[in-house]
N, C-alpha and C positions, 0 to 999 in steps of 0.2 A: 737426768731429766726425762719424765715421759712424753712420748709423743704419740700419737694415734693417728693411722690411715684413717680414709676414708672406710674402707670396708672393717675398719676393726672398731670405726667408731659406731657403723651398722648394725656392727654384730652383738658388741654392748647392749645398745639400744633395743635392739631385739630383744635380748636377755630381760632385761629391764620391766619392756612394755609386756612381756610374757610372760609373767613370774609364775602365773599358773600351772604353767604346764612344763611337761617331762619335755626336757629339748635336748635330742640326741645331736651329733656332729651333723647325721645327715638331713633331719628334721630344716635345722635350722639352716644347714645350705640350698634343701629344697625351695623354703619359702621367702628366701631373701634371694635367688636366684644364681647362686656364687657356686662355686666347685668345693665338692668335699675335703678335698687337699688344702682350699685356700682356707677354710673356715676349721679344719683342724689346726695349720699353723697359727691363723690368727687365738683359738685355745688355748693351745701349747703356748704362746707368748703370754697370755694374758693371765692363766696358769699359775708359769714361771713368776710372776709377780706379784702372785695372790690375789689377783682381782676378780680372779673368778674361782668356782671350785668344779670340779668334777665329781659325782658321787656313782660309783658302782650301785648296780640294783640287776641284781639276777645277773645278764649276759650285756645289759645297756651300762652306758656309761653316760650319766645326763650333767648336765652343766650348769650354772648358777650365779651369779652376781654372789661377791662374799661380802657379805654388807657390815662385816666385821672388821674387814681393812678400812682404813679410814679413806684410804685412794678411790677402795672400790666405792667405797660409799659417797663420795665428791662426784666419782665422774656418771654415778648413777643421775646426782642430781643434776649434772649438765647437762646427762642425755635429755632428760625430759624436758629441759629448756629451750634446747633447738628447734628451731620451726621456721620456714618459708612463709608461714603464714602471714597475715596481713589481718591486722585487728582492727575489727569497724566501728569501736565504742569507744565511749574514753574509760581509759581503765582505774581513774581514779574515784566514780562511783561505787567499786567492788572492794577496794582497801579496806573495808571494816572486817572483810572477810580472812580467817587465816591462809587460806590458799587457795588460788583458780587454774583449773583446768578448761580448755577453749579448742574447739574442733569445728570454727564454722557451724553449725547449727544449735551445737549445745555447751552452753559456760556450768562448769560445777563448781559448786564454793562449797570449801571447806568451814566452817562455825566452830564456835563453842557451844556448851548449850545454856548459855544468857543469851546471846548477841543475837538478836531478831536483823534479819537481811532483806529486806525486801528491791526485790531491784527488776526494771522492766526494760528488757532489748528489745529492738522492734527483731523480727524474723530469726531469736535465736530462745531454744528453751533454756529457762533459767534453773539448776538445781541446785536446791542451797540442803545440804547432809550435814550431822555431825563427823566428827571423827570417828566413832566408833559403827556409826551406821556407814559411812564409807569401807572401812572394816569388814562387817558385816556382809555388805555386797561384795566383795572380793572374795572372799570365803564360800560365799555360798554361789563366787562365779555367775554374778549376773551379767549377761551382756553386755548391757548398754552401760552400763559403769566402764566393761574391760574393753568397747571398742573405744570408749571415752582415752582410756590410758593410750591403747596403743595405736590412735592416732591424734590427739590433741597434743598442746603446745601447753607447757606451766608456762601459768603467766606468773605466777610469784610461790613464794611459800615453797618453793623445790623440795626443800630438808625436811617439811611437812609430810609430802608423799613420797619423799624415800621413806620415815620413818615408817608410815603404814606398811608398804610394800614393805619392807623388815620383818614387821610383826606378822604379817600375814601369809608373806613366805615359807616360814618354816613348819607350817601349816599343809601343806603342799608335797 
């Protein structure tokens, strides 16, 4: 059975919400605050199980969610489910939508492109994207889309934005 620390559940989730960028051992123990040795072993375990990959590139050695394992691909969509947060709305307004992401100021909904959404929070912006325009901001690394990921909460639809983050990963 798997089980996960706390800090390996961090470092996941790092991985995860950064899919953009090249993230060395020390990179990502910089920014999560952790020592380079703990966030090597937490690698080297997560490695060992396929859950994540390492790819050499010149002298770096960068690291990556395997979205190919089906593990790695589940506990991506947990990561993004965790949140402390506190939801101010009733979230059963937005179910039309395939998938919401929620950061306190900003809800993005994921669509089709039939399904018209119109939805109004008081003091929160609403963005309603298709999938492929979701896509598209990822790729072309828009902000406010990627602080969207690496600090909102999925409120539903998980396996939705693993699947983009898949797609647009290997892109990367």
């Amino acid at each position: 059975m798997l089980s996960l620390s706390d800090n390996e559940f961090s470092v996941l989730s790092f991985l995860v919400r950064n899919f953009t960028e090249r993230l060395t051992i020390r990179s990502i123990a910089q920014r999560l605050g952790f020592s380079a040795a703990g966030v090597f072993n937490i690698l080297k375990k997560l490695e060992k199980r396929n859950i994540v990959v390492g790819q050499k590139l010149g002298t770096g050695l960068f690291y990556s969610v395997n979205f190919e394992n089906k593990i790695g691909k589940h506990l991506a969509a947990i990561v993004l489910l965790y949140s402390d947060e506190k939801i101010t709305f009733d979230v059963e307004q937005i179910k039309q939508a395939k998938a919401a992401i929620f950061d306190k100021k900003s809800l993005l909904l994921i669509t089709d492109n039939v399904t018209e959404i119109s939805v109004s929070i008081p003091d929160v912006n609403v963005i309603v994207k298709t999938e492929d325009e979701i896509s598209d901001l990822f790729k072309k690394k828009d902000q406010e889309t990627l602080q969207l990921l690496k600090k909102g909460s999925v409120l539903f639809g998980e396996d939705k934005f693993v699947e983009i983050i898949k797609k647009c990963s290997s892109g990367f």
